[in-house]
N, C-alpha and C positions, 0 to 999 in steps of 0.2 A: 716658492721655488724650494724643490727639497738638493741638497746634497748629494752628490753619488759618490761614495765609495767604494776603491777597490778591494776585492778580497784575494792574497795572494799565498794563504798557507790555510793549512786543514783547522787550526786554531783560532785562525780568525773565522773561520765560516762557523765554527760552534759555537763564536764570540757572538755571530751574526743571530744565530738561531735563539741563543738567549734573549737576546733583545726581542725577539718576537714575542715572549710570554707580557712586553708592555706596548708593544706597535705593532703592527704591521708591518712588514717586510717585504720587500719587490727586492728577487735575485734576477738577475739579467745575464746568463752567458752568450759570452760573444767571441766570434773570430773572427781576427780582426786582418782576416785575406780575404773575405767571404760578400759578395755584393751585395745577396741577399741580407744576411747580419747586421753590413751597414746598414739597410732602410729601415732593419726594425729598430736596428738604436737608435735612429735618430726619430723613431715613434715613439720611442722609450722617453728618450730625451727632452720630446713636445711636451709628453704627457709630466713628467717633471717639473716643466719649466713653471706651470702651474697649477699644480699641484700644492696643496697645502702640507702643514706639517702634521699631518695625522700617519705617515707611511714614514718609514725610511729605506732611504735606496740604495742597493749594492749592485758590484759588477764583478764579473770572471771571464778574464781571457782565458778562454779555451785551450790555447795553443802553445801562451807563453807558462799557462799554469795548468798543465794537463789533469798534477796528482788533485788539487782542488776540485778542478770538473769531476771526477773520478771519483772521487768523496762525497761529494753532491748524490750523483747516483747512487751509490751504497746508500749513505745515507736516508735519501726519501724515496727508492726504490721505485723512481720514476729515470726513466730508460733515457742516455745522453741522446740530446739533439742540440741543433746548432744553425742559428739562434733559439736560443730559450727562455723562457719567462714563468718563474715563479711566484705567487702571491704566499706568504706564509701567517699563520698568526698560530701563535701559542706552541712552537716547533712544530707543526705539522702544515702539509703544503696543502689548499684550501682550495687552490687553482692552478691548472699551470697548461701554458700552450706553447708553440715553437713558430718558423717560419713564417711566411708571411698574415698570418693568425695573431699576429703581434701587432696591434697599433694600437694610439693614444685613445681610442674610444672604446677599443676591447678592454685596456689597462683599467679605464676611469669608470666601465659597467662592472666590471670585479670589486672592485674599491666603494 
């Protein structure tokens, strides 16, 4: 089971991207008004639950943390969507899909 932490300022998410030069990383935005969002989190969530610790996992409300999502996109110049899911290793994003393109066995054949 990995951990999911939230990301809730532009500092932490640069904190996040460091970390990927030694793991793997799974960012996950999510809104959390959004039906479709909830199914993929809790695909997200599956895929977690057993999951080894070779990844580590982050999340970003969308809604309550706009300037983060917003950062996100500047930053890896992959266009906001909602739900989203990134794979990263070495700061750079290696994979990334949205809506219902998001489940535990899409997560686990990237990985």
């Amino acid at each position: 089971m990995v951990e999911l932490q939230e990301i809730q300022s532009p500092e932490e998410y640069n904190e996040m991207m460091e970390h990927s030069t030694g793991k793997s990383v799974l960012l996950f935005k999510h809104s959390t008004t959004c039906p479709i969002s909830a199914a993929a989190f809790e695909q997200y969530n599956n895929y977690l639950d057993s999951a080894d610790e070779n990844v580590d996992a982050y999340l970003i409300k969308v809604i309550e943390n706009r300037e983060v999502s917003n950062h996100v996109e500047a930053d890896t110049n992959v266009k906001h969507e909602s739900p989203q899911i990134f794979l990263i290793k070495n700061k750079e994003v290696t994979w990334h899909t949205s809506h219902s393109k998001i489940t535990e066995d899409a997560i686990a054949k990237e990985l």
